[in-house]
C-alpha positions as CSV (number, residue, x, y, z in Angstrom):
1,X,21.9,23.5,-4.9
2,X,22.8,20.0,-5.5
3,X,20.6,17.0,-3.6
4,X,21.3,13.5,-3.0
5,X,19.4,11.6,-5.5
6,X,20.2,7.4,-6.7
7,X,21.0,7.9,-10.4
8,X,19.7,4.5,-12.7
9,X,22.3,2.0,-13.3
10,X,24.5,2.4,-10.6
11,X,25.2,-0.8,-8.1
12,X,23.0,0.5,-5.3
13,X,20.6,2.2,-7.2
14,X,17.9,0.3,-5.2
15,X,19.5,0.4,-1.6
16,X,19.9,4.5,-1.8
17,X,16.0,4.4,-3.2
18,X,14.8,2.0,-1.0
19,X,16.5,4.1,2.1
20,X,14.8,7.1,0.8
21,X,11.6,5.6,0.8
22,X,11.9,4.0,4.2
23,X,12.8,8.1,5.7
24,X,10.0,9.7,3.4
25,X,7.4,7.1,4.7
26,X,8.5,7.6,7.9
27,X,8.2,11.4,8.1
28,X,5.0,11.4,6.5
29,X,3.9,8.9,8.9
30,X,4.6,11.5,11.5
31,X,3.0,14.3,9.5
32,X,-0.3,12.3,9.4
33,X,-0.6,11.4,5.9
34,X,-1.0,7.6,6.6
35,X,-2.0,6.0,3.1
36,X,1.3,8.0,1.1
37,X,3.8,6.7,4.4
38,X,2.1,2.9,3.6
39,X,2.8,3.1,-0.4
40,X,6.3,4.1,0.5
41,X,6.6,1.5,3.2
42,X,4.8,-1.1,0.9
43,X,7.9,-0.1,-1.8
44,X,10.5,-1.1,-0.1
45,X,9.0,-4.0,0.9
46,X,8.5,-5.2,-2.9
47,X,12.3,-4.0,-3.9
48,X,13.7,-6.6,-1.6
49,X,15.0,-9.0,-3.7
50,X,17.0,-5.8,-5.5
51,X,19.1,-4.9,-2.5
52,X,22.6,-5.8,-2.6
53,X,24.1,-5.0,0.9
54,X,21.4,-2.8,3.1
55,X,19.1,-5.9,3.7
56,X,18.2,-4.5,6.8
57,X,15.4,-2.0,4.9
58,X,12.8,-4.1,4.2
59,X,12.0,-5.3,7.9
60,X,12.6,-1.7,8.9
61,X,9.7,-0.9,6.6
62,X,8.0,-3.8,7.8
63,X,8.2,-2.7,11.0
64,X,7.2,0.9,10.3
65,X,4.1,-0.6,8.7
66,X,3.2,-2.0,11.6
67,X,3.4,0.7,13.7
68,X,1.6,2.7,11.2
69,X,-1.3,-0.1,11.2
70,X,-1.6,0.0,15.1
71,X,-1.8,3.9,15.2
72,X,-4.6,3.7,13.0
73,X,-6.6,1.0,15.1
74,X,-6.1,-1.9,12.5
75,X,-4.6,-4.0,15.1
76,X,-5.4,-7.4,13.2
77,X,-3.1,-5.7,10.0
78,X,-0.4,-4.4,12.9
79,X,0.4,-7.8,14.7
80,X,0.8,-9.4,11.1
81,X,3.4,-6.8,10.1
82,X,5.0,-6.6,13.5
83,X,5.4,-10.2,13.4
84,X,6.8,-10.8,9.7
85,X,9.4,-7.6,10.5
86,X,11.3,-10.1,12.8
């Protein structure tokens, strides 16, 4: 079986890896395994400046953060990520 995987090298190396990220976080957000959903989240957000055309990750993840933050009762982190995902 093959899978989807971004190969080194190629022009949107970072936008497939940072998508990845942004859907793995996200699913381990909902299976309750908060601090490996933030280090993906937290990726993307520092592969920013890498991304040629899907620009539109990074507040996703920002967003996601944030939403993360305010399950887990750390409103103060939430509303600063909610916020600077605008």
């Amino acid at each position: 079986m093959m899978f989807c995987r971004p190969i080194p090298g190629f022009p949107f190396y970072y936008d497939n890896t940072c998508l990845l990220l942004l859907l793995k976080g996200m699913c381990l957000r909902y299976m309750k395994r908060a601090g490996e959903a933030e280090e993906c989240f937290r990726k993307v957000i520092s592969l920013q400046k890498e991304l040629k055309d899907d620009t539109w990750l990074p507040p996703y993840a920002t967003y996601e953060l944030g939403v993360l933050h305010w399950a887990e009762g750390r409103n103060d982190k939430a509303i600063v990520a909610l916020e600077n995902s605008k």
